[in-house]
DRENMITI-789995 format. One record per residue (C-alpha): x, y, z. Coordinates in steps of 0.2 Angstrom, whole numbers, plus 5000, padded with zeros to 4 digits. Layout:
<sites>
XYZ/...
</sites>
This chain:
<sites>
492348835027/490948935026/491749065039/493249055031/492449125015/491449245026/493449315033/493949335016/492449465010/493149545028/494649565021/494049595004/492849755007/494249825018/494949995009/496250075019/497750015029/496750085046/495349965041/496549815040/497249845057/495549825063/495449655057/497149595060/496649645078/495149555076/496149405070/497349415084/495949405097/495149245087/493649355080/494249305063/494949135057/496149205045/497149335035/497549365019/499449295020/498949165034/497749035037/497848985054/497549045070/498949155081/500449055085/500448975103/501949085106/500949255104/499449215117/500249315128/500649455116/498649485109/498349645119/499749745112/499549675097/497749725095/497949895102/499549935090/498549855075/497249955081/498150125080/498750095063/500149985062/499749845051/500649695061/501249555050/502749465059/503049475080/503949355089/504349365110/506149365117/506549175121/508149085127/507848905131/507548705121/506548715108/505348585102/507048495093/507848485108/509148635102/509548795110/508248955103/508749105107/507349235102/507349435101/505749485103/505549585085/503949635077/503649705057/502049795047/501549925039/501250095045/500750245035/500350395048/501850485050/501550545067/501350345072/503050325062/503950455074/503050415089/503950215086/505450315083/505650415097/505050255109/506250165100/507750285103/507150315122/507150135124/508550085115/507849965102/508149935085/507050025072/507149965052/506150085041/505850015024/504950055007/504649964991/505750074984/507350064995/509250024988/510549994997/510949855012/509349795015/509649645024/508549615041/509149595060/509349415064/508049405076/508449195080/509749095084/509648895084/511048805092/512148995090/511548985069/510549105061/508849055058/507649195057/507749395052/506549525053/506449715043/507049635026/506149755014/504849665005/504649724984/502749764976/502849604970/503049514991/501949634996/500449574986/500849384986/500749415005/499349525006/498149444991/496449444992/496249624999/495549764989/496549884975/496350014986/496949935003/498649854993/498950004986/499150095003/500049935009/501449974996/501450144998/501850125016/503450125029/503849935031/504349965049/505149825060/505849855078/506949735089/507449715104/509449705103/509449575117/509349395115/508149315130/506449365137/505949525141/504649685138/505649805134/504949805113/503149785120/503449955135/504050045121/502549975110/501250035121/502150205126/502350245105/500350215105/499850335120/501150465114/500050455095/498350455105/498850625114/499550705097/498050665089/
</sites>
């Protein structure tokens, strides 16, 4: 309990959206027992994910939601198919258009959101059980979402969170495969060498 508390002032003193991808990177690699919006550990499914995960929370995309591609039983016996599909925040526009551009060159599916979008706003089915929907991704995510999920962090660090893009990408092909996390890490080298 008592570093659960200590996480929590972590997460507390953080200010800025950079600051939060720190942490979430250091929650991904087990540095940190929790985050505002989740009290566990990584999900057994993202072990092999951590790296890029880190290194795009690292370089100011605020991760919230990832899954990998997946076509097989699941632990109900029924059929999951799985996009792999990731969702956060990012507030740098030259991080914004370097997902894009990766995005395009790759062929991927790229949702840009903020609070204050109208319009269809439905995500991307991103899994199937048994043929069914079950799951989306890039739904946008109101004021009110945004600081039930991200509670416990400081004025100034929610209000960047809301002022952010809600960015999701998904691969459009149901099944394994690296095609999200290629375009991830070539979206992260093309911002190092701008910057």
């Amino acid at each position: 309990m008592r570093k659960v508390r200590a996480d929590r002032r972590l997460w507390a003193a953080a200010q800025s959206l950079p600051e939060l991808g720190e942490l979430m990177a250091r929650w991904l690699e087990g540095e940190l027992s929790m985050w505002p919006g989740y009290d566990d550990g990584a999900a057994e499914e993202t072990a092999a994910l951590i790296p890029v995960l880190a290194r795009v929370n690292r370089a100011g995309f605020l991760t919230d939601t990832s899954q990998p591609g997946f076509d097989g039983p699941g632990f109900d016996g029924a059929r999951w198919e799985q996009r792999a599909a990731l969702s956060g925040l990012v507030s740098d526009y030259e991080l914004l258009s370097a997902l894009g551009h990766a995005a395009e060159t790759l062929r991927l599916t790229l949702l840009v959101r903020d609070v204050e979008s109208h319009g269809l706003l439905a995500g991307v089915t991103a899994t199937r059980v048994d043929g069914a929907p079950y799951t989306t991704f890039g739904a946008r995510l109101s004021r009110r979402q945004l600081r039930h999920l991200w509670r416990g962090v400081s004025r100034p660090a929610l209000n960047e969170i809301c002022d952010a893009w809600q960015v999701t990408l998904v691969d459009p092909e149901w099944g394994s495969g690296d095609r999200l996390w290629t375009a991830l890490h070539e979206a992260i080298s093309l911002h190092e060498m701008s910057s």
